[in-house]
C-alpha positions as a printed NumPy array, in Angstrom:
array([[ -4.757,   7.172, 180.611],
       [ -6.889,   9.869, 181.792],
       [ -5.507,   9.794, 185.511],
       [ -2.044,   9.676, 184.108],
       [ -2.742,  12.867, 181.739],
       [ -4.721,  14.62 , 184.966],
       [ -1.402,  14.059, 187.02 ],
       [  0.894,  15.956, 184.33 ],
       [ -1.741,  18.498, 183.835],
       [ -1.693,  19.45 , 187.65 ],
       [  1.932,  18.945, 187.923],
       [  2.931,  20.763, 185.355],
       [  0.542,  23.705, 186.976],
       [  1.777,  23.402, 190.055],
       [  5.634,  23.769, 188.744],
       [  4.438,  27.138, 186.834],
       [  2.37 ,  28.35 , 189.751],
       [  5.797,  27.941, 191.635],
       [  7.699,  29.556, 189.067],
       [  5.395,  32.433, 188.13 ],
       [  5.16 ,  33.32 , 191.794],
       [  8.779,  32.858, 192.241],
       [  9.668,  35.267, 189.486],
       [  6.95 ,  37.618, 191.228],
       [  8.413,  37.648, 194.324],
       [ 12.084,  37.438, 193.342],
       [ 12.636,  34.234, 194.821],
       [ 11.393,  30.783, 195.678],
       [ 10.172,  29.415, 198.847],
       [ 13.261,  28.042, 200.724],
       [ 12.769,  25.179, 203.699],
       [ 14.96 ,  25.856, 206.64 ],
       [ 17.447,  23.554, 207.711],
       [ 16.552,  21.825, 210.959],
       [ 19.765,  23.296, 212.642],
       [ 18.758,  26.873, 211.771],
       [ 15.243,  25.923, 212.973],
       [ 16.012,  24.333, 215.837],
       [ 18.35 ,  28.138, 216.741],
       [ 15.209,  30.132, 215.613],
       [ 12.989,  27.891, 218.141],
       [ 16.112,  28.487, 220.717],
       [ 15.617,  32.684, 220.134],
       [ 11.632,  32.44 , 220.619],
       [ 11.988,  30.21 , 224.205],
       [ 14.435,  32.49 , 224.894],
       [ 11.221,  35.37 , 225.856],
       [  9.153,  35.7  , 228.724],
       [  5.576,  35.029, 227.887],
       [  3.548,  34.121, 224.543],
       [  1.797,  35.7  , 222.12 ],
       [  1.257,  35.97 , 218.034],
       [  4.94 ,  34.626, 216.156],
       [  4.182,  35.729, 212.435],
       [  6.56 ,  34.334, 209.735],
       [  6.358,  36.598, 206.988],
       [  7.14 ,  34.376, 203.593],
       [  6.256,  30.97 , 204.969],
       [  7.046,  29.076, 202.143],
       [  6.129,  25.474, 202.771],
       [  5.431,  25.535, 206.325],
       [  8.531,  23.601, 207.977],
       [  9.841,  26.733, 209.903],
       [  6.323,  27.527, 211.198],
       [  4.891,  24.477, 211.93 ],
       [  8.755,  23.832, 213.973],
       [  8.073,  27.053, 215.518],
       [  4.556,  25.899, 216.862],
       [  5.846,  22.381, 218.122],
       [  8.529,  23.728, 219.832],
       [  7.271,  26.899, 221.08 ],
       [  4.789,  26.244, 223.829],
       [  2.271,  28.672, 224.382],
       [  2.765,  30.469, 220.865],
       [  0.305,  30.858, 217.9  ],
       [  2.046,  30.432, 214.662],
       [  0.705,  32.503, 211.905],
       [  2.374,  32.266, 208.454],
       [  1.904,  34.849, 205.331],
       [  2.694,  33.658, 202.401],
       [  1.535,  34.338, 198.714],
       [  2.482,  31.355, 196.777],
       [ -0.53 ,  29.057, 196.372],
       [  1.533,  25.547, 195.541],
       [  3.428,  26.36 , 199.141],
       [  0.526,  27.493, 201.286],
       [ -1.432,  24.683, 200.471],
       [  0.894,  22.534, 201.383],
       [  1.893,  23.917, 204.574],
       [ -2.08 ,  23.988, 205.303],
       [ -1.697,  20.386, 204.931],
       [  1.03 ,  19.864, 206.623],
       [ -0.162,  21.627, 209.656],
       [ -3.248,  19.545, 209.86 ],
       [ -1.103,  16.096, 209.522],
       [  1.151,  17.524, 212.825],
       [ -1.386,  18.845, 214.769],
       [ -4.802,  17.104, 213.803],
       [ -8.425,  19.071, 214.379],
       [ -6.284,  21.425, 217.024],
       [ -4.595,  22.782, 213.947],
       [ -6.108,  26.229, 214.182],
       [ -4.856,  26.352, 217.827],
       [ -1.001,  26.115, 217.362],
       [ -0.978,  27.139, 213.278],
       [ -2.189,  29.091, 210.496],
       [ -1.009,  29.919, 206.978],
       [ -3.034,  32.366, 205.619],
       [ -2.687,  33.749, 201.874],
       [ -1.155,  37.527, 201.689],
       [  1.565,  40.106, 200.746],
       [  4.192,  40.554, 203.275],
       [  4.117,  43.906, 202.49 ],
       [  0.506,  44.338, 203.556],
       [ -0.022,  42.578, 206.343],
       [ -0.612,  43.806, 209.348],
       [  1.955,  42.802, 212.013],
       [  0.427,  44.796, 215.05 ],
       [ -0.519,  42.05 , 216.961],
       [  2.595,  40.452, 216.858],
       [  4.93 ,  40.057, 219.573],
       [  7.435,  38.107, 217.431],
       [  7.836,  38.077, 213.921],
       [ 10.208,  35.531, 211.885],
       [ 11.594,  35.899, 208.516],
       [ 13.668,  34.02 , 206.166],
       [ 13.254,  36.237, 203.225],
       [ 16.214,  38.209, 200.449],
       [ 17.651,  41.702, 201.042],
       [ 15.171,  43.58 , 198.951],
       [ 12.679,  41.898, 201.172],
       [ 14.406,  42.922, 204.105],
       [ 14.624,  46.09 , 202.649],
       [ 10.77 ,  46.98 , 202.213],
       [  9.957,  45.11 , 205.173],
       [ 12.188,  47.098, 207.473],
       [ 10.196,  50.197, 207.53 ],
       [  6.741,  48.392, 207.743],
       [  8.298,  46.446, 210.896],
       [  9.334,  49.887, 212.313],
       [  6.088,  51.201, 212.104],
       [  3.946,  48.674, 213.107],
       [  5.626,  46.25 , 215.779],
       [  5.151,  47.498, 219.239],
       [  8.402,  48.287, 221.689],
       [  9.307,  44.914, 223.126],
       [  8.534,  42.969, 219.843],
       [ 11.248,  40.715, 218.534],
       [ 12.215,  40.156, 215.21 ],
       [ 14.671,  36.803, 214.109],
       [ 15.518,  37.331, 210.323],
       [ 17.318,  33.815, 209.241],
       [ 20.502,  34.202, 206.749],
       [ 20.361,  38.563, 205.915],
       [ 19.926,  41.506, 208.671],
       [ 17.2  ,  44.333, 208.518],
       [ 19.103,  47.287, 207.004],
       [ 19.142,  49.892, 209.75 ],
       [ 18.199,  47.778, 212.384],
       [ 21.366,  47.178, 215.308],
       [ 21.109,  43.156, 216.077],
       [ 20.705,  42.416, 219.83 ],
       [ 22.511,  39.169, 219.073],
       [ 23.591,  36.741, 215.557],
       [ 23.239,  33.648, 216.163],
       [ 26.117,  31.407, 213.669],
       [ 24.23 ,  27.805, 212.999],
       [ 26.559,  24.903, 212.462],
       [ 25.146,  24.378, 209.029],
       [ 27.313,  23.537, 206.267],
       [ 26.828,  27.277, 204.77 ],
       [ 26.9  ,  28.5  , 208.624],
       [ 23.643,  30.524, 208.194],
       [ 23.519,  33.815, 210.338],
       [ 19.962,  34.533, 212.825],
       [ 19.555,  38.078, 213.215],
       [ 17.444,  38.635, 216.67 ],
       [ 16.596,  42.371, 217.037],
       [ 14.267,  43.264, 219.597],
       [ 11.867,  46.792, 218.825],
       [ 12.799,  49.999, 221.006]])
C-alpha cells in the first residue's frame, strides 16, 4: 500500500514538474529522432579538431549522449532547466558511459539564456523560434569566429546557413549548420 501510494505521489510530481517547466519554457523537452541525430553527428565529424559541443535545451539526453558516442574526441555538455529531464539524462549518461561519464558527458542544470557559451567550439540546439530568437544574439556575442552552430528543425533569425541538411524523417526535419564569422 504504502509503496504503491509513494509511486503515484512521485509520479504524479514528476508529470507536474514536466508540465510546470514546460509551460515555463514554452515547450516540452522533445527526443530527436535517430535519423536527425545520426545528420547532427554527420555535421560535428564533419570539423577539423575537438573541443566543447554544448546543447542548449537538452531535454532528456538522447541527442547529447548520441553526440558524445559518435563524436570522438568531443566533450558533450548539455543545459537544460527541467529537473524530471536532466535527471534522467544524468542517468542515462552514466548507464552509456559508466565511471568515464564525466569524460565524454555532462548535463548540468541552467537557463539557456545565461549560460555562458565561450568555450564552445560547437553548440547544438533543438529548441522553438522564440528560443531561437533570444538565443541568436547571445550566440553572436559570445561564440568565437570559427564556432559552429547546428539548430535541428528552425534557423537562427539573422543568421545565413552555411548548409540545411533535409533528414529522411517522416516530417523531413531541416539541420541548420551556420558556422560564426
Amino acid at each position: 500500500m504504502w509503496f504503491t501510494l509513494t509511486v503515484v505521489v512521485l509520479g504524479l510530481g514528476a508529470v507536474i514538474s514536466i508540465v510546470w517547466t514546460s509551460w515555463r519554457n514554452g515547450i516540452s523537452p522533445m527526443p530527436a529522432s535517430a535519423l536527425v541525430r545520426q545528420a547532427v553527428a554527420n555535421e560535428v565529424n564533419r570539423l577539423q579538431g575537438t573541443g566543447t559541443l554544448v546543447e542548449a535545451g537538452s531535454g532528456w539526453g538522447t541527442l547529447g549522449i548520441h553526440l558524445a558516442r559518435h563524436c570522438q574526441g568531443w566533450r558533450v555538455v548539455g543545459v537544460e532547466n527541467s529537473p524530471v529531464p536532466l535527471r534522467a539524462s544524468q542517468l542515462l549518461v552514466r548507464l552509456h558511459f559508466g565511471v568515464d561519464a564525466k569524460a565524454w558527458a555532462a548535463f548540468r542544470r541552467g537557463n539557456i539564456y545565461s549560460w555562458s557559451y565561450t568555450d564552445a567550439s560547437v553548440v547544438v540546439c533543438y529548441l522553438y523560434p522564440g528560443a531561437m530568437q533570444r538565443l541568436s544574439p547571445i550566440l553572436s556575442r559570445q561564440l568565437m569566429p570559427g564556432a559552429l552552430v547546428i539548430s535541428v528543425c528552425f534557423a537562427l533569425p539573422g543568421w545565413t546557413p552555411e548548409r540545411v541538411v533535409t533528414c529522411r524523417d517522416l516530417y523531413r526535419t531541416k539541420v541548420y549548420v551556420y558556422h560564426v564569422k
